[in-house]
N, C-alpha and C positions, 0 to 999 in steps of 0.2 A: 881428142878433146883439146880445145886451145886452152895455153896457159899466158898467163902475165906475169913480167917479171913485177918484181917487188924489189927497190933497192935498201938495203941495209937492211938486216935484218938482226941487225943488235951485235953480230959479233965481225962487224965489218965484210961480211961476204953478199955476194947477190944470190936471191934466192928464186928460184921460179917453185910456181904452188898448182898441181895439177887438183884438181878440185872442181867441183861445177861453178860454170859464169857468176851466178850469182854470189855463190862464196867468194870467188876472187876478188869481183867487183867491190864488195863488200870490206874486203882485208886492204884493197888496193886504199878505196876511200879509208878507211882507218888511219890509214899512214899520212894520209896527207889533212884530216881536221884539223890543224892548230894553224891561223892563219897568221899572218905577218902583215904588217902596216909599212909604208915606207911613205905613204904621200898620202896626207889626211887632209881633206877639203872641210873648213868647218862654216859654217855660213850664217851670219849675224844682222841681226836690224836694230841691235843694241840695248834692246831688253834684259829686262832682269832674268826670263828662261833662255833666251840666247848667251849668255853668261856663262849660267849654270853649263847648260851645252856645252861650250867654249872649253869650260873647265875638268869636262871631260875627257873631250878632243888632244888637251896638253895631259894632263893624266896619261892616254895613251900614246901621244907622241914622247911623251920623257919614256916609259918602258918598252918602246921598240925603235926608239931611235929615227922617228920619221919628222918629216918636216911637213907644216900646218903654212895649209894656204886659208886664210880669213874674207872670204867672201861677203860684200855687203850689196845688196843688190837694191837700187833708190827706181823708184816705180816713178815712170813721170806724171808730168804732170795733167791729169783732165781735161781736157779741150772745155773752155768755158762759150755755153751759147750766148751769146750778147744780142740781144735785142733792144732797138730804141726805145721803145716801152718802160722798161726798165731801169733806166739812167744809164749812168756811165760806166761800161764797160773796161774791161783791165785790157790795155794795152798786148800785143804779144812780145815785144822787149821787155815790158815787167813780168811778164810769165819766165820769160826764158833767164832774167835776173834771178830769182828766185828761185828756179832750178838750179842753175848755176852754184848760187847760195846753199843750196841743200848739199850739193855735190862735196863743198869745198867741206862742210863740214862733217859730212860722214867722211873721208879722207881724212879728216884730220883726228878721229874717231878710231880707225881701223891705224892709221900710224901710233898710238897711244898702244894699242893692243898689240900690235907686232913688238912694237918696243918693249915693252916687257913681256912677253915670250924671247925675245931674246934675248935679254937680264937674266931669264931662267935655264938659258943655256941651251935654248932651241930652236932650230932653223925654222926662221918661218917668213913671210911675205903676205902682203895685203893685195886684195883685187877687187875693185867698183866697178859695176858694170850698172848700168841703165837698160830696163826692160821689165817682162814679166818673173819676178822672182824664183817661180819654178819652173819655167824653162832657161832662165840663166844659171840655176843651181842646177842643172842637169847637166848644158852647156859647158858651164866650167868644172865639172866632175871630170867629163870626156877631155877638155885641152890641156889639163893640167895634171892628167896623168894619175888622178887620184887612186887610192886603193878602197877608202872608205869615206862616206858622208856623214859628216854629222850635224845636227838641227833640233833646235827647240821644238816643243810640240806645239806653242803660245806664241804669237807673235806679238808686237808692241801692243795690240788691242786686246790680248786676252782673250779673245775666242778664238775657240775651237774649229768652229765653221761657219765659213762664209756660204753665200751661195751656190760656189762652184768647189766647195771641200777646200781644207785646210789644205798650205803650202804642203806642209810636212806630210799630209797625207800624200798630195799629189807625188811627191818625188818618192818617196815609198815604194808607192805605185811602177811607178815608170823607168827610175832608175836601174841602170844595168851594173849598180855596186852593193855592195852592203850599207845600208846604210843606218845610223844609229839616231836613234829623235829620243831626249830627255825633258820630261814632265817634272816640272817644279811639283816639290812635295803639295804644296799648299794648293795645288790646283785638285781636285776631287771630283773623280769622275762623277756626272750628272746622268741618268739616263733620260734619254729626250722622253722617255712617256709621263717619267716622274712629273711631279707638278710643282 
């Protein structure tokens, strides 16, 4: 019958447990549920439930000692169709001003938040990326080494679902972390049949 070790077994010795697979496997996983955080990806668009989020991401980076990367992902901008028909079209230097402009201020948004996380005594760093929100919240899960995600369930719109499913759903979804999505109290589940 194979056996598995088991390290530490409370009185500082290694122990092997002959037993059937499934009970080892079993004892083996015991020992090891209580996970550890070292690198917390917390990901914001600067809403009041990304906040709250936020606020729980530092909650757990203060009791395990990890360091919170602050994630803001700015979606660009629409392609506008301009037709002569319709008067005067927006220029694409004033589209790209504008982004620009949104850039500079989400940056200066996520610097306000790192900076106090670390007044609070917590290692942390900001990252803006441009693109589809949840796949750059996946994206930057994977390069920054993250241990756990965390995300609003609301994004600045307040709904739940678009379309193609909520952000937070998607990464959920797809994600190869744990990942944690926190629902503002005042938000109250709707069931779509209700009326």
């Amino acid at each position: 019958m194979p056996s598995i070790l088991i390290r530490g077994d409370g009185g500082g010795r290694d122990s092997r447990y002959r037993a059937p697979l499934a009970s080892q496997l079993t004892r083996a996983y015991m020992v090891r549920i209580v996970p550890t955080f070292s690198r917390i990806l917390a990901a914001t668009d600067f809403s009041e439930d990304s906040s709250l989020a936020l606020s729980y991401a530092e909650e757990l980076a203060q009791k395990f000692g990890a360091e919170i990367t602050v994630l803001h992902v700015d979606q660009p901008l629409a392609p506008v169709m301009a037709s002569p028909d319709l008067g005067p079209a927006m220029d694409v230097g004033a589209m790209s001003r504008i982004a620009e402009e949104q850039r500079v201020i989400a940056q200066r948004e996520l610097d306000k938040i790192v900076q106090r996380l670390r007044d609070s005594g917590l290692k942390a760093k900001s990252l803006l990326k441009v693109g589809s929100p949840f796949l750059e919240i996946l994206h930057a899960a994977q390069t920054e080494n993250a241990d756990l995600v965390v995300l609003g369930t609301h994004g600045r719109t307040g709904l739940a679902h678009v379309l193609m499913g909520s952000v937070a759903e998607r990464v959920v979804q797809k994600c190869h972390l744990p990942v944690l999505t926190v629902r503002h109290p005042d938000r109250k589940f709707k069931h779509p049949l209700d009326k």
